[in-house]
PAPA-789534 format. One record per residue: x, z, y of N, C-alpha, C, O in turn. Coordinates in steps of 0.02 Angstrom, whole numbers, plus 32768, in hexadecimal, padded with zeros to 4 digits. Layout:
# residues N
XZYXZYXZYXZY;...
***
This chain:
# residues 230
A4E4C23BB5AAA4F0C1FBB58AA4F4C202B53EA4D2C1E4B514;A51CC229B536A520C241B4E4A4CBC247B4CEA4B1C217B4B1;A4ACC275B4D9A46DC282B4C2A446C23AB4AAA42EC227B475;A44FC214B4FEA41BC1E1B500A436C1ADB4CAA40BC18DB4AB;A482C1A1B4B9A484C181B474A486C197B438A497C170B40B;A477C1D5B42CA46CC1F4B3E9A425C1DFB3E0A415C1C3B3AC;A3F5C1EDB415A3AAC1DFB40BA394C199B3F7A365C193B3CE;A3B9C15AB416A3CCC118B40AA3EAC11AB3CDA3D5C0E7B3B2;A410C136B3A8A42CC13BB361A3E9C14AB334A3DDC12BB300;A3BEC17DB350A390C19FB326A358C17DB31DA329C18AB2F8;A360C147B34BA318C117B352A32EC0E8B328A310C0E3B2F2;A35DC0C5B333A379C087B310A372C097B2A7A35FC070B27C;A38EC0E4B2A0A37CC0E1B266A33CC106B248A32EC114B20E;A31EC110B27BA2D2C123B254A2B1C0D4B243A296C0C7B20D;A2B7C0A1B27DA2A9C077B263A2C8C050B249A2B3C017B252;A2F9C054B228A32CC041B1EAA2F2C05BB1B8A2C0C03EB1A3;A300C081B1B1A2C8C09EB169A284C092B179A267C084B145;A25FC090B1A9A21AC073B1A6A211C02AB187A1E4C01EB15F;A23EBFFAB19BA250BFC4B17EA262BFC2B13DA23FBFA2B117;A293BFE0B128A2A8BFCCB0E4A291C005B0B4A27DC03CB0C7;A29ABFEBB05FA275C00AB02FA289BFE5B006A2A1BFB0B01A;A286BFF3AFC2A283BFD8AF8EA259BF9BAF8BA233BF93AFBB;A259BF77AF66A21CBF2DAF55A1E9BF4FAF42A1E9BF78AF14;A1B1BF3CAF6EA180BF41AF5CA152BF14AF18A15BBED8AF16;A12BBF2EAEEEA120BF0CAEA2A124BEDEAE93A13ABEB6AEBD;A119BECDAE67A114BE61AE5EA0CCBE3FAE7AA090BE4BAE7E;A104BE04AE8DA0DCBDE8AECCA0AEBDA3AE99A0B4BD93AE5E;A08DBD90AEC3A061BD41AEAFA0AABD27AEA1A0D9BD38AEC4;A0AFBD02AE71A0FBBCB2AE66A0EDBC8DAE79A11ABC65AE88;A094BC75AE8CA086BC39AEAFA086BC29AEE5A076BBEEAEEC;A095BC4BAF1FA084BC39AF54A0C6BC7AAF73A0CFBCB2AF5D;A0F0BC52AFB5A123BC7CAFEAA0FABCA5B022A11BBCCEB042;A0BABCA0B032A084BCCCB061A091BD0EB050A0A1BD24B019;A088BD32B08CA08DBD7DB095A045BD92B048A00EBD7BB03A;A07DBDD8B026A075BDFDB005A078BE33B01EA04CBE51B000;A08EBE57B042A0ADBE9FB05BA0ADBE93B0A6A0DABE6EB0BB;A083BEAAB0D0A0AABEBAB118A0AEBEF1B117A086BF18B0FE;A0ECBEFFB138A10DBF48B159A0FDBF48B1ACA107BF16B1CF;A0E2BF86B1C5A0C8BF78B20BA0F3BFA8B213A0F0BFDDB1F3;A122BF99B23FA153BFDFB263A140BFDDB2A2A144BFB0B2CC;A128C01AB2A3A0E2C02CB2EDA12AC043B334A161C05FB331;A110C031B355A143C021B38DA19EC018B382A1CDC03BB396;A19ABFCFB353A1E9BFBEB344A1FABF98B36CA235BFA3B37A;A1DCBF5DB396A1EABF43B3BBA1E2BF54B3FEA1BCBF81B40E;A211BF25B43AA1F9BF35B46BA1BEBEEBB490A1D2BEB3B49E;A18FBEFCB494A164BEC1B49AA18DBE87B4EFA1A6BE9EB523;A186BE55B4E1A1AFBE1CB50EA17CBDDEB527A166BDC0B4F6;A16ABDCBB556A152BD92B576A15DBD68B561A130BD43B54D;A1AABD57B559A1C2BD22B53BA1F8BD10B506A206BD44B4E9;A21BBCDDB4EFA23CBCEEB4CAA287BD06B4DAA2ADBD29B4B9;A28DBCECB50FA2CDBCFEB53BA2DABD3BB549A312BD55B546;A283BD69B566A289BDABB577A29EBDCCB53EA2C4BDFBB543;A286BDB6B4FDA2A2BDCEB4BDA2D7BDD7B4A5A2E1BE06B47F;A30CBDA7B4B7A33ABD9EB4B9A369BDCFB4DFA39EBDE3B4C8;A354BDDFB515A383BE08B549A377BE56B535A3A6BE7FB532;A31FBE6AB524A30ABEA7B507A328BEC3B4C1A341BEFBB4BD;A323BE98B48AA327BEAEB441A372BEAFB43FA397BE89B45F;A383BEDBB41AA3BBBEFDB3FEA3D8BEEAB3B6A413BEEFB3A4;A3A5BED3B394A3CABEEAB356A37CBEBAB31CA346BEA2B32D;A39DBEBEB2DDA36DBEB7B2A9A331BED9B291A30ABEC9B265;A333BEFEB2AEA2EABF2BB2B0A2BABF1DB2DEA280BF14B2CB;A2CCBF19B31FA2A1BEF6B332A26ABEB0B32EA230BEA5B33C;A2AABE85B30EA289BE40B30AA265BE43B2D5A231BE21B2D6;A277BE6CB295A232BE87B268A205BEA0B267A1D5BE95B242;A20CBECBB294A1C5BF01B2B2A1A4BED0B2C5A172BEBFB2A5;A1C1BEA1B311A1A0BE52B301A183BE33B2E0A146BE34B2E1;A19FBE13B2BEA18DBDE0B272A14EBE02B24EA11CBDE5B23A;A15ABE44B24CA12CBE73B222A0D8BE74B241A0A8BE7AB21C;A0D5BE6DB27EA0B0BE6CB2C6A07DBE3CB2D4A042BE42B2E3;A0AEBDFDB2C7A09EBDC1B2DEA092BD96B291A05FBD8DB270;A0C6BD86B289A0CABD44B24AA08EBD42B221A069BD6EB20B;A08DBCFEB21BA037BCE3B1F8A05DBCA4B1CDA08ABC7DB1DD;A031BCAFB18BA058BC71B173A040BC2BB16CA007BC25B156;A058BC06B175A028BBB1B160A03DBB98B132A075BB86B120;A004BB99B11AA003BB74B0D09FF9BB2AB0CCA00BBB11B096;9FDFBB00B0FC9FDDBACFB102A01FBAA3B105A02DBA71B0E4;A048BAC9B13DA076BAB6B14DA0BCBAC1B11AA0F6BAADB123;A0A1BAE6B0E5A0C9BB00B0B6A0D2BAB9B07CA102BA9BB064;A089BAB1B076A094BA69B04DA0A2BA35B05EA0B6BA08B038;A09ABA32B0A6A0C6B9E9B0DAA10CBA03B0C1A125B9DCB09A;A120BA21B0C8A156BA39B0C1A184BA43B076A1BDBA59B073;A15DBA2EB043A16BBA3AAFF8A18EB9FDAFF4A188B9D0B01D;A1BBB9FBAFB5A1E0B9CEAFA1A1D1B97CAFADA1E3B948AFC9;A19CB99DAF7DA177B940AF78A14DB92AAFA6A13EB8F0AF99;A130B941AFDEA12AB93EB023A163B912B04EA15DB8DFB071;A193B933B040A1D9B935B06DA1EDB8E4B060A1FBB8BAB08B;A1E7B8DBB00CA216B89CAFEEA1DEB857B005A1F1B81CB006;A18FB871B019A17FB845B041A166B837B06CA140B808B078;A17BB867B08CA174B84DB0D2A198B861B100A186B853B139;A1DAB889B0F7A1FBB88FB104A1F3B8E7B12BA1BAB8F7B13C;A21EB90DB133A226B940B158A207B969B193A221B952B1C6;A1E3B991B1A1A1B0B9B5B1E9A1F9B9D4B209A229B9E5B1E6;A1F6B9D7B243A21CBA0DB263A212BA49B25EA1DCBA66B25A;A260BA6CB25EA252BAB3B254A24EBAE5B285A27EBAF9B2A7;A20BBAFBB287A1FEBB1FB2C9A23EBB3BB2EBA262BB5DB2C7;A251BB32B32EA27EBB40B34DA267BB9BB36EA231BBADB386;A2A1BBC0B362A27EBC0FB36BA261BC24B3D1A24FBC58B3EA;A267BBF4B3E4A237BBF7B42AA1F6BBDEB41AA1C6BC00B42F;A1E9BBA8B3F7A1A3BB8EB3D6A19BBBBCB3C2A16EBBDBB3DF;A1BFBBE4B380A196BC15B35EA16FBC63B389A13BBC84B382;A1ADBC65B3B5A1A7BCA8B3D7A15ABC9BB406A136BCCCB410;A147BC5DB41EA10ABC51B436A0B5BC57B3FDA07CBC6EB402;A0E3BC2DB3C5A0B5BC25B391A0CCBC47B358A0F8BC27B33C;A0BEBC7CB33DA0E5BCA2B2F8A0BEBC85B2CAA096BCA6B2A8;A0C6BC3AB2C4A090BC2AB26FA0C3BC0DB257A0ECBC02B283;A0D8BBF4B213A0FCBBD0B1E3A103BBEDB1A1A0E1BC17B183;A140BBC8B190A152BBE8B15BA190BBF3B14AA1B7BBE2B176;A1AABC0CB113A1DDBC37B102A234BC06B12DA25DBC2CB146;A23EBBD0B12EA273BBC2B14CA27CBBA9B1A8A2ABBB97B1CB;A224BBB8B1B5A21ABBC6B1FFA235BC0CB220A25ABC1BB24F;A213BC2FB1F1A222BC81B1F5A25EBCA5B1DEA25EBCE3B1DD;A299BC7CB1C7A2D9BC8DB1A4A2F4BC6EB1F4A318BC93B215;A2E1BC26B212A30CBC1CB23DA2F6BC46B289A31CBC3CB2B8;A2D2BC61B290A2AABC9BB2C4A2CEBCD1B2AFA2E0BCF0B2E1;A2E1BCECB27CA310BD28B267A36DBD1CB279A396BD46B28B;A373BCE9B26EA3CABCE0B251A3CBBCBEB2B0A3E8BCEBB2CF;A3BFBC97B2D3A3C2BC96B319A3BBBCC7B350A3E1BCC9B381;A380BCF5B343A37ABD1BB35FA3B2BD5CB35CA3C9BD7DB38B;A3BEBD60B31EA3EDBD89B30BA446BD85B32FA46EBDACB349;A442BD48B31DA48EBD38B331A494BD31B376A4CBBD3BB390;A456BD1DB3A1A44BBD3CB3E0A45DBD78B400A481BD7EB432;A445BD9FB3E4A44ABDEBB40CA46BBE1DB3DFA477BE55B3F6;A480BE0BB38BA4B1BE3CB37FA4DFBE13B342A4D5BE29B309;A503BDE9B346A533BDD5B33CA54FBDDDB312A566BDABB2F5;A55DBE19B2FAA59ABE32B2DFA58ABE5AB2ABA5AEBE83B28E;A535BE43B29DA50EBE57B26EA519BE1EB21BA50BBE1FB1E0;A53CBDF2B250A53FBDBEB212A50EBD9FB1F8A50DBDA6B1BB;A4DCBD7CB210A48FBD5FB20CA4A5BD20B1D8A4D4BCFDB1E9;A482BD12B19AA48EBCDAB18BA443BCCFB157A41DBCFAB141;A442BC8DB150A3FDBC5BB12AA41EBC83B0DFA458BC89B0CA;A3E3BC98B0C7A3ECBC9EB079A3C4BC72B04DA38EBC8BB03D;A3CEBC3CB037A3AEBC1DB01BA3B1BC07AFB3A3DABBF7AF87;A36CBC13AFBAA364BC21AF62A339BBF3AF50A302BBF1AF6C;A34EBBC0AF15A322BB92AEEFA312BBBDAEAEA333BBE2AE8A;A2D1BBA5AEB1A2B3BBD7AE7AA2AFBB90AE50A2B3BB5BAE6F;A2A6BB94ADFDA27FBB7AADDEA259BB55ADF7A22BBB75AE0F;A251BB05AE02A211BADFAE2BA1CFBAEDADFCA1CFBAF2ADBF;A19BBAF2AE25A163BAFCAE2DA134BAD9AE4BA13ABAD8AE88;A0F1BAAEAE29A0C9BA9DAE53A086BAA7AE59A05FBABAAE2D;A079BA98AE98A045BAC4AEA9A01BBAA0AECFA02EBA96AF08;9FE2BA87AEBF9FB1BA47AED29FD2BA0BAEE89FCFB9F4AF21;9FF9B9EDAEA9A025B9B3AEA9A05AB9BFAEC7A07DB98DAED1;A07ABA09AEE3A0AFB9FBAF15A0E0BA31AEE4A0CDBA61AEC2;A128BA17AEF0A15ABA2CAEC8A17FBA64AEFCA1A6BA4AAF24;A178BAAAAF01A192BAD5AF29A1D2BAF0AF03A1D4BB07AECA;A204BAE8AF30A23DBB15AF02A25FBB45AF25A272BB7BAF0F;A26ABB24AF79A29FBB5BAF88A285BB93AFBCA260BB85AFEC;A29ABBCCAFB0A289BC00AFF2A2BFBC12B015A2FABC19B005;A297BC1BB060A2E7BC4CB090A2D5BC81B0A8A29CBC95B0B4;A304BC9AB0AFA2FBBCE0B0DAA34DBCF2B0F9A379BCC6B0FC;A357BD3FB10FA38EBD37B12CA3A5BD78B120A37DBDA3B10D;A3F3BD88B12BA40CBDB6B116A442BDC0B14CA464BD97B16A;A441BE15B150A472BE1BB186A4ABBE5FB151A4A2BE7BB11B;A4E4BE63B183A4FEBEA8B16FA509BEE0B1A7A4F0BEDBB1DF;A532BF17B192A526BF63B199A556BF83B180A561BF7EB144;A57BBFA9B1A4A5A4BFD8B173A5D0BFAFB12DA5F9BFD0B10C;A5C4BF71B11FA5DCBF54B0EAA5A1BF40B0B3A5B4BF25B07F;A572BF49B0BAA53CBF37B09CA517BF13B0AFA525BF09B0EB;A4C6BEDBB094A4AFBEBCB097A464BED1B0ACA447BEFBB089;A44FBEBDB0D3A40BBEB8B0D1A3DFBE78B0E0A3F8BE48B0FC;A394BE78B0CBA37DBE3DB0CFA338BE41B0EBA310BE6CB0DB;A32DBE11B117A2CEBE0CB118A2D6BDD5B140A305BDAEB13A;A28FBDCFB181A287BD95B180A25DBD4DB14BA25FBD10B14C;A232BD8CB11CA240BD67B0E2A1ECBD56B0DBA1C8BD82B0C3;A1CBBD0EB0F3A18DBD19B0F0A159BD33B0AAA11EBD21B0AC;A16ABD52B07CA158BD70B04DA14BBDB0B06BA116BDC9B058;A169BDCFB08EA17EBE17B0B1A17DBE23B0E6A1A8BE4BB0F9;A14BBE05B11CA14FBE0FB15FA153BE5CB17BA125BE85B17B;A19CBE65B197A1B4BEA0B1A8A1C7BEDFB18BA1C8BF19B19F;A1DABEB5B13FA218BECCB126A24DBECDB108A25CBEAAB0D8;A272BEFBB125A2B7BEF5B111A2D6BF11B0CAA2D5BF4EB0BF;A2F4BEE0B09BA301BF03B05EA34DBF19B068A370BEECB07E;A372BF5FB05AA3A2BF5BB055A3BBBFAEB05AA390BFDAB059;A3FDBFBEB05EA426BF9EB049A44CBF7FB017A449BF9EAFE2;A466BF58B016A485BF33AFD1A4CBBF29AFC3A4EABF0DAFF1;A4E7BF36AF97A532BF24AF88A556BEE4AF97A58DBED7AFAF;A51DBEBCAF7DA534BE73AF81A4E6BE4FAF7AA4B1BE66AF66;A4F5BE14AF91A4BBBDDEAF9CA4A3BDC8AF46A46DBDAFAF36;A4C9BDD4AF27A49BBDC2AEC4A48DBDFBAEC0A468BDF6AE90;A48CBE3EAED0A478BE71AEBEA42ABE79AEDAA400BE90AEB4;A41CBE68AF12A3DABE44AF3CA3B7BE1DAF15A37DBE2DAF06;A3D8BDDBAEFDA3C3BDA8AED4A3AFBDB4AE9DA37ABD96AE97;A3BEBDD5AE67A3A8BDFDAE35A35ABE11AE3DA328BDF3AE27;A35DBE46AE5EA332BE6BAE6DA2FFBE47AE91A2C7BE55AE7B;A2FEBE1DAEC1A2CDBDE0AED5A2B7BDBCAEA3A27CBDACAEAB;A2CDBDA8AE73A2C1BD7BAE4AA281BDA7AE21A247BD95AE2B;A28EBDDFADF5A26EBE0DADEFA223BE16AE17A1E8BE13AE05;A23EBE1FAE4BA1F7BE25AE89A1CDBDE1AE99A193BDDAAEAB;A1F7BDB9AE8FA1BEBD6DAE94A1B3BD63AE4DA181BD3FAE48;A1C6BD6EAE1EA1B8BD69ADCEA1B5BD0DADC5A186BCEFADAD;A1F8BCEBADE3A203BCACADEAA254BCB8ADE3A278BCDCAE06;A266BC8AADA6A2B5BC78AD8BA2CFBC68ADD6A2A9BC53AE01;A30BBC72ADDFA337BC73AE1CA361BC42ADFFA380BC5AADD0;A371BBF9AE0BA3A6BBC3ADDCA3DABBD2AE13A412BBD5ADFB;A3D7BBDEAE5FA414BBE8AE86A408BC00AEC9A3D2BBEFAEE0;A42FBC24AEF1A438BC28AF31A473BC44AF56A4A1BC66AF3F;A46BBC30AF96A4A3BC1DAFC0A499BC42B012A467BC42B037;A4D6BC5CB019A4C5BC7CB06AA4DBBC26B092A50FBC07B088;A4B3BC1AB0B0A4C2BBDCB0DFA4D6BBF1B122A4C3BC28B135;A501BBC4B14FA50ABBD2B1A3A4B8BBB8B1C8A49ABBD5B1F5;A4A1BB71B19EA458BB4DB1B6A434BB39B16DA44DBB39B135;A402BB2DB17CA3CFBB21B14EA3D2BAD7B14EA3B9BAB5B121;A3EFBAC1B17FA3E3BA5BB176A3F4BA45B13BA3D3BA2FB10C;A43EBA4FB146A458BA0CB0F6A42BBA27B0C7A403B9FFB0B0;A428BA60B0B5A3F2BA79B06BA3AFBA5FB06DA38DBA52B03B;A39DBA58B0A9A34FBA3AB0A0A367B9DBB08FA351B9B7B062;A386B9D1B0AFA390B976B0A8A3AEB973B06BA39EB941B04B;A3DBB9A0B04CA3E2B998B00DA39CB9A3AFD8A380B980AFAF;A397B9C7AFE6A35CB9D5AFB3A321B98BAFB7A2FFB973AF8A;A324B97BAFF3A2F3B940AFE0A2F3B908AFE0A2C3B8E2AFDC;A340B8F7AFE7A36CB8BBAFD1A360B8ADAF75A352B87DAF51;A36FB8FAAF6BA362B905AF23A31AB8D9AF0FA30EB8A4AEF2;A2FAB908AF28A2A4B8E5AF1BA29AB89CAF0EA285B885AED9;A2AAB87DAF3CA2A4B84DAF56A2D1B813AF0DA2B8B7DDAEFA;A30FB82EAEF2A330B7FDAEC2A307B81FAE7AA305B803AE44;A2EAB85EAE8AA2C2B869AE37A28DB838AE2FA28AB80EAE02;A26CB83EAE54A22BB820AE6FA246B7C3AE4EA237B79FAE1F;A26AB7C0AE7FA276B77BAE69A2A1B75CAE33A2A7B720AE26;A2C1B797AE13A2D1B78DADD8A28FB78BAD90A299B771AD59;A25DB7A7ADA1A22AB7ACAD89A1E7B76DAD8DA1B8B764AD66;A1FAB749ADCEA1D5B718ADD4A1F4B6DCADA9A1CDB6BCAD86;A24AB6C5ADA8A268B688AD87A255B678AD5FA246B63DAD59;A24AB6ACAD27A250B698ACE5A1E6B677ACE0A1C7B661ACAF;A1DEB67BACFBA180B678AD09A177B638AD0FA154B612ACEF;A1AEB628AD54A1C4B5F0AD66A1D8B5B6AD3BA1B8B581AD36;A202B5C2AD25A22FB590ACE5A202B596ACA1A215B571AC74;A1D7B5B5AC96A1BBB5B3AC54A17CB56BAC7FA164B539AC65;A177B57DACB0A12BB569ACBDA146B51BACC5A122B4ECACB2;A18CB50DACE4A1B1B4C8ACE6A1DFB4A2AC8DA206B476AC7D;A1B7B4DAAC6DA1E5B4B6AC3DA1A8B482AC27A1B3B456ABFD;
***
């Protein structure tokens, strides 16, 4: 018994380090689409379904070896999904991680909530939470993109992060603290960081954010308004 969990120790952290690394160079600022995949060659254990996944996977390595595997990004759905999208016409659903586990396409806060569920699923005590970062807004064929997610777990007292559709299947870490990450991300997307936040869910932040939209927007239309009625 001893043996057989030292060998389980020895697996778990080889692919600890197959996964994680330093940031890889500076990325595109325009666009959250995979830059870097990391393929960790037999990290997962492959599953039928998402349930079987559930009962099989162990840990955060797996569901990256995953992510790393599978995940495809949509860009389409990225700009349905952008600010000024959102403020009119209101909000897409966010892939639920059984949808995803059938279909691995989206984008970065589909694939943050496929990480931080799955996670708190089968290891708990890893501390899974939404990391969410507004960059500097940006637009990008009329559409105002600002915020990204990804997810962050801990270890020993430290941080780690992936999940992160910039990085399919990998893990950055370890880290002291979650701004010490942030720093250094900011750096790697070569996009001003104005704030971020470990969240329990991604909801209120998305309805906030495009509640927001929605009174700029129309603070921007009044005055258009009243000149055109004077």
């Amino acid at each position: 018994m001893t043996v057989i969990c030292f060998r389980s120790y020895l697996l778990a952290f080889a692919l600890l380090l197959a996964g994680c690394a330093s940031l890889p160079g500076g990325a595109d600022p325009t666009s959250d689409a995979p830059e870097h995949r990391v393929a960790v060659s037999g990290g997962f254990t492959p599953a039928a379904s998402y349930e079987e996944a559930l009962r099989m996977w162990r840990g955060a390595e797996e569901i990256n070896a995953w992510i790393g595997a599978k995940f495809e990004y949509d860009l389409q759905r990225a700009m349905r999904l952008s600010e000024t999208q959102r403020g009119q016409s209101g909000s897409l659903p966010i892939h639920a991680p059984q949808a995803f586990f059938d279909e691995p396409a989206g984008i970065c806060v589909d694939l943050s909530r496929f990480g931080v569920e799955t996670l708190r699923a089968i290891a708990p005590e890893s501390k899974p939470s939404y990391v969410m970062i507004e960059f500097a807004p940006m637009a990008i064929a009329g559409n105002t993109l600002r915020l990204h997610w990804l997810v962050s777990f801990q270890r020993d007292g430290r941080y780690y992060f992936f999940a992160d559709s910039k990085r399919p299947g990998f893990i950055a870490g370890p880290y002291e603290s979650v701004a010490e990450f942030i720093a250094e991300y900011a750096r790697y997307r070569g996009r001003d960081i104005v704030v971020h936040r470990q969240l329990e869910s991604y909801q209120r932040r998305m309805r906030t954010m495009a509640t927001r939209q929605v009174r700029t927007e129309s603070q921007q239309v009044t005055p258009q308004m009243n000149e055109h009625n004077k």
